[in-house]
N, C-alpha and C positions, 0 to 999 in steps of 0.2 A: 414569490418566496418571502418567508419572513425573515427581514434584515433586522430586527430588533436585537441589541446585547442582551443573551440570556445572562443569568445568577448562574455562579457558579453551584453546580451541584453537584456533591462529594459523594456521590450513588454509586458505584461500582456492581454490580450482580453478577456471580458465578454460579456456573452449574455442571455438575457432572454431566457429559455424554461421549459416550466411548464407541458408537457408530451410526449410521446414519440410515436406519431404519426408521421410515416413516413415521408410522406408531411413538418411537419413541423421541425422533425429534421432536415432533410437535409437542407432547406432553414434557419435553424438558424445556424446550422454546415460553409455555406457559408458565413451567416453574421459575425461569429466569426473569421474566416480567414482572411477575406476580409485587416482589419486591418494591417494583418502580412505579405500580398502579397498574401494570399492566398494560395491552397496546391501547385501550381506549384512555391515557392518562396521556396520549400522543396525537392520537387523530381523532378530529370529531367528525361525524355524519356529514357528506359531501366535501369533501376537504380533498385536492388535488395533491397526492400522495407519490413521492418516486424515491424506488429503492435502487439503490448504486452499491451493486455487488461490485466484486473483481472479477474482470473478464481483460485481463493479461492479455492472453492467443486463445488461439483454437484449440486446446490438447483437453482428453478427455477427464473427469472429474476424479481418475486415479491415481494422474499424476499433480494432484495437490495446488496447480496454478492458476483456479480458480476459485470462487468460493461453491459450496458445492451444491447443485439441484434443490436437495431435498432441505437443505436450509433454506434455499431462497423460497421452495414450494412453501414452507411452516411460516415463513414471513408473510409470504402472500397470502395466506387465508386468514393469518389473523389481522393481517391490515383490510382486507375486504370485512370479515367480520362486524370490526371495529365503523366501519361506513365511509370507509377514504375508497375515492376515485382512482385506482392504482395503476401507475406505471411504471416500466423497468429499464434501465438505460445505463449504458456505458461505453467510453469510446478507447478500445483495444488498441493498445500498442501494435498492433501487425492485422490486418485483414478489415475487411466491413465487420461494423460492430452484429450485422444478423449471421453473418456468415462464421462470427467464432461465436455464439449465443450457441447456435445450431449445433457446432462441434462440439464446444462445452457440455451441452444439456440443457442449458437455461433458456431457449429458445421454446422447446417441447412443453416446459413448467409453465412459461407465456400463456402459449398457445392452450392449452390446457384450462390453465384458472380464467382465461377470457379477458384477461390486464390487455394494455395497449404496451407495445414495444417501443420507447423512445430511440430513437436514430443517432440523436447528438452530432446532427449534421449544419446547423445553424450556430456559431458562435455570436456574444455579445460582450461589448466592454463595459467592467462595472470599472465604481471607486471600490480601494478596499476599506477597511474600516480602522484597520489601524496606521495608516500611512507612509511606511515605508517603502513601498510599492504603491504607484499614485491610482495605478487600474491595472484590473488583472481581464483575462478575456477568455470565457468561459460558455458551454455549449448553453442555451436559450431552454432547455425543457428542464434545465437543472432551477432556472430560475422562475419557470410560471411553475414551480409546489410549490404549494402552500407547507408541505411536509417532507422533510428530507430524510428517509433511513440509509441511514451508510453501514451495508452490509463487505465487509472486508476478510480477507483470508488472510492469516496469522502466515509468516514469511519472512525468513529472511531476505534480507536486500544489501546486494553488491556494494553499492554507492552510499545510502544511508544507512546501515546494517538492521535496519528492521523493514518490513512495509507491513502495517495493521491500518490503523483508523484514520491517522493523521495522515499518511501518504495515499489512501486510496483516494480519499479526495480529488485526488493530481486528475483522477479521471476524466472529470468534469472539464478538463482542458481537453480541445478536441483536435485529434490527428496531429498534423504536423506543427501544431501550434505547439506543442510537448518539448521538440526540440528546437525547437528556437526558446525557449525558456531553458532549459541546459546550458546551450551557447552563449544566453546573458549571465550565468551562473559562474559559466568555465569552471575551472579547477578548484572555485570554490564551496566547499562542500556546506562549509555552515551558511553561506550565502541563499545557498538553495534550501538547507534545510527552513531560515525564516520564511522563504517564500514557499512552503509548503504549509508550515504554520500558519501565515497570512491569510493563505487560501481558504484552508479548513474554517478558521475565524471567522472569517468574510460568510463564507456561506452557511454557517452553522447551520448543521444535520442536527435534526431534534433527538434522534435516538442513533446510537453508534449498535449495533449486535457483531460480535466478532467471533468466526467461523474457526475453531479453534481443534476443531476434533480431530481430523487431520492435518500438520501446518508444514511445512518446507522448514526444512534444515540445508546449510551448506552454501553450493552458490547458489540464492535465490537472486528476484524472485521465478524467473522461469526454467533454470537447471540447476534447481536443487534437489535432495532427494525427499521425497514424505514421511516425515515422522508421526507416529501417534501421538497427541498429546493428552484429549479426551475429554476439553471442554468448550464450554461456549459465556463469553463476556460480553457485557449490556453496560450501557452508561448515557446518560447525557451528554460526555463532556468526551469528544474526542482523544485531546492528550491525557487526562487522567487513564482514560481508559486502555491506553500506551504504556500509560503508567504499569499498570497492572499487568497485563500484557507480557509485558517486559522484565518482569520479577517471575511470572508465570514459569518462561523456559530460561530462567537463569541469566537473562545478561545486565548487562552494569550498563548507567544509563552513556556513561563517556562511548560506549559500542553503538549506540543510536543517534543518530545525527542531529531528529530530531528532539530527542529528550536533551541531548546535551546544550543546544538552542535553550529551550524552553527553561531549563536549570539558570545559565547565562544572563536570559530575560526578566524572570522570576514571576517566571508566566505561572499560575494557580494551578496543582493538581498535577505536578511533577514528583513531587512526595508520598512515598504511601502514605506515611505517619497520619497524614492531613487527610486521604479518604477513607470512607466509611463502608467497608464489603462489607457484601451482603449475601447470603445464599450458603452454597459451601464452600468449606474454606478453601481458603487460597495455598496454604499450607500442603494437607491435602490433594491439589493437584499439583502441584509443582513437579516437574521434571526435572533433572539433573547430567542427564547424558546428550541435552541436545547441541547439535555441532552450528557454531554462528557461521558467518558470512569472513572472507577473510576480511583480514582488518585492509582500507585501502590506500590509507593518507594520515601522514604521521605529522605535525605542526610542531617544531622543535623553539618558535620564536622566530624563524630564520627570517629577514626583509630580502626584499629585489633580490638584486643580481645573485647572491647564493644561493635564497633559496632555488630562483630557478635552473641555477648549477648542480643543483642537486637534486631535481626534480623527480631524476629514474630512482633514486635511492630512497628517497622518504614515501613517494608513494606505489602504486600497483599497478599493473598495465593490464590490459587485456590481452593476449598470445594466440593466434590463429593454431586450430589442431588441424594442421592441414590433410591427415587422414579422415578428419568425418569433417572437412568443410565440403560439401556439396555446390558450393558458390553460385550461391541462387541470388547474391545483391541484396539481399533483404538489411544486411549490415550497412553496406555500402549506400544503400538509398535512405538510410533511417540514422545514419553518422552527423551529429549537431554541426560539427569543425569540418565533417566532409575530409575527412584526416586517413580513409581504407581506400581501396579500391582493386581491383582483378587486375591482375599485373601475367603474363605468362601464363595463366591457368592457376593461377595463384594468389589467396588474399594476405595483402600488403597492407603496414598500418605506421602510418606517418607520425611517430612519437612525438614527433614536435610541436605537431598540431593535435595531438591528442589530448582531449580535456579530462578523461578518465570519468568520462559518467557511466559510464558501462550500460548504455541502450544496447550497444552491439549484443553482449553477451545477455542482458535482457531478452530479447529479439529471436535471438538466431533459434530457429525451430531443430536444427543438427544436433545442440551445445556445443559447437566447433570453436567455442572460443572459452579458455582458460585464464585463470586470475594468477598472474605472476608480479609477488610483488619485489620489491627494491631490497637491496642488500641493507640497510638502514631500519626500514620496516621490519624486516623478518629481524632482525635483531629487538627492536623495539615490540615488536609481539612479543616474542620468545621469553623479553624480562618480565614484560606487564603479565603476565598468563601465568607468573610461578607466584 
C-alpha cells in the first residue's frame, strides 16, 4: 500500500444516475471519472488494485445495505481496463465475508469478471500517521494494494449519523476486532468518530466512488428503508467527498459524527465553499424529503457524575421488539460491553453497561431492535429540527 500523504485534492465529480441498468451505469461511471482523468489517472499497468465495497450482511441488493452489483461490476471493468491486478474484499459485520458476497450479488460479479476475492482473514498492526491512535490493526490484503477504491453505499448510521466514504473504511478492520474498537470508544461518539478519521487517513484509498443511486434512509445502516436519490460521487479525498455527500440528502454537518470531528480538527475539505464539483450539479440533485438517522447523544457540557446521571436522558438506547426478535444471539454475541443476553426466551439489555454503539441494531437480521431515545434528547431534537 501506498502510505505517502497525498495533496489535498478539492475534485468532487457528480453524476446523474437514476437506475442501475448496466448500460447505463457504466456509461455514467465514465462520465463521472472523465472529470478526474478518468480510472487510468489512478491505476497503472500491473498495479495490485482492491475495491472495498459495503458488504454490511447478507441481504439482497434491494434492500439498499450494500453497495450494489452492477456498480461494483462498472468498477471492475474499468479498473481491469485500466491494467490493475484486481481484487475485492470486505469483512461483514455478521456472516463469512464469501458467504454475504454470495447473498448480496457481489460474489457472482467476482466470479464473473475473473478478480480474485480477498477474505480479510489475516489482520496486521500498522502506525497510524497521524498519532492519536499509536496503531491501528487492519486486514493484510488491504495493505499489499498498491491501489485502494473505496466503493461505499450512501446510509444512514445510527451511531454516527451518516456511513459513506469515511466510515466504510471501518471495513478493513476485520471481524471481532470491530468491537473491541467500540468498547475503547464507549459512549464516546466523537472519540470514535477521530478514530474513523485516523483510519481512512492512514490508509488513504486513491479513489472514493459513492453508490448513491439508491441510499438508506432512517435507521441505518442495516434497517433503514431505500430511498432514491439518483446519483453517484467520485473524489480523491474521502471526507470531502462526505462533504458533499452530506449537503447531497440535506443534513447539517453537527448530524455527522464524523464531519463534526473533522470541523473541530479543521481537517481540509469539510467546506463546500473550498471544493471544486465537477459534472452535474449538485444543486440539481439534491433531495429534500430524506428521513436521517435519529439523533443518539445529546453533549449539554455535563462532567462526571451528572452527566452519567443523566445518561438515559441525553442519549438513545436501543429497545428489543420482542415480537419480531427471533433470538438467534447474533446481538448477544456481537454486543462490545456484552451488556444483552436471552433471559426467559427473552432479549434483555443491561443499560448500565450499555455503550450505545448500536452494533446490535446494526446486526440484527429481524430489525428486532428499535432506537428509543431519552426524554432530554427528544426535547433537544424537537427544538434543533424547527
Amino acid at each position: 500500500m501506498n502510505s505517502s500523504v497525498k495533496r489535498f485534492d478539492k475534485k468532487i465529480s457528480l453524476q446523474k444516475l437514476t437506475s442501475y441498468n448496466p448500460t447505463e451505469v457504466e456509461n455514467a461511471l465514465k462520465r463521472l471519472l472523465l472529470p478526474l482523468g478518468g480510472m487510468q489517472a489512478f491505476i497503472k499497468p500491473g498495479q495490485k488494485v482492491l475495491i472495498k465495497p459495503n458488504m454490511l450482511a447478507g441481504k439482497g441488493p434491494d434492500k439498499a445495505v450494500t453497495t450494489h452489483p452492477e456498480i461494483v461490476r462498472a468498477v471492475i471493468k474499468q479498473a481491469q481496463a485500466a491494467g490493475g491486478k484486481v481484487r475485492l474484499g470486505d469483512s461483514p459485520g455478521i456472516g463469512s465475508p464469501e458467504n454475504v458476497a454470495r447473498k448480496c450479488g457481489i460474489l457472482d460479479i467476482v466470479e464473473e469478471t475473473g478478480i480474485r476475492f480477498a477474505p480479510f482473514d489475516t489482520s496486521v498492526k500498522i502506525p497510524t500517521t497521524t498519532g492519536t491512535f499509536h496503531e491501528l490493526e487492519v486486514a493484510e490484503d488491504v495493505l499489499a494494494a498498491d491501489v485502494i477504491i473505496n466503493l461505499p453505499k450512501l446510509k444512514t448510521h445510527q451511531m454516527m449519523g451518516l456511513t459513506c466514504a469515511v466510515k466504510n473504511m471501518f471495513g478493513a478492520v476485520v471481524g471481532l476486532r470491530k468491537p473491541r474498537l467500540h468498547l475503547q470508544a464507549g459512549t464516546d461518539k466523537a472519540f470514535f468518530a477521530l478514530l474513523l478519521l485516523e483510519l481512512c487517513e492512514t490508509l488513504s484509498p486513491a479513489l472514493t466512488i459513492v453508490d448513491a443511486v439508491v441510499g438508506m434512509e432512517g435507521e441505518g445502516p442495516g434497517s433503514g428503508d431505500p430511498v432514491q436519490i439518483g446519483a453517484l460521487l467520485a473524489g480523491t479525498q474521502p471526507l470531502a467527498v462526505d462533504t458533499v455527500a452530506t449537503e447531497l440528502v440535506g443534513l447539517r454537518p453537527r448530524q455527522v459524527w464524523t464531519q463534526q470531528k473533522a470541523l473541530d480538527t479543521n481537517r481540509p475539505g469539510t467546506q463546500l465553499a473550498e471544493l471544486e464539483l465537477l459534472g452535474d450539479a449538485l444543486d440539481d440533485l439534491k433531495i429534500t424529503s430524506f428521513r436521517p438517522a435519529k439523533m443518539t447523544d445529546v453533549n449539554f457540557g455535563l462532567k462526571g457524575g451528572l452527566k452519567r446521571y443523566l445518561k438515559n436522558s441525553l442519549t438513545a438506547r436501543p429497545v428489543p421488539d420482542h415480537e419480531l426478535c427471533q433470538r438467534c444471539h447474533i446481538c448477544v454475541t456481537h454486543c462490545p460491553p456484552e451488556a444483552m443476553k436471552i433471559e426467559n426466551q427473552r432479549l434483555e439489555i443491561d443499560y448500565e453497561r450499555c455503550i450505545r454503539c448500536f452494533c446490535c441494531q446494526e446486526l440484527c437480521p429481524h430489525n428486532a431492535l428499535i432506537t428509543k431515545q431519552g426524554l432530554l434528547l427528544r426535547l433537544n431534537s424537537f427544538l434543533t429540527a424547527k
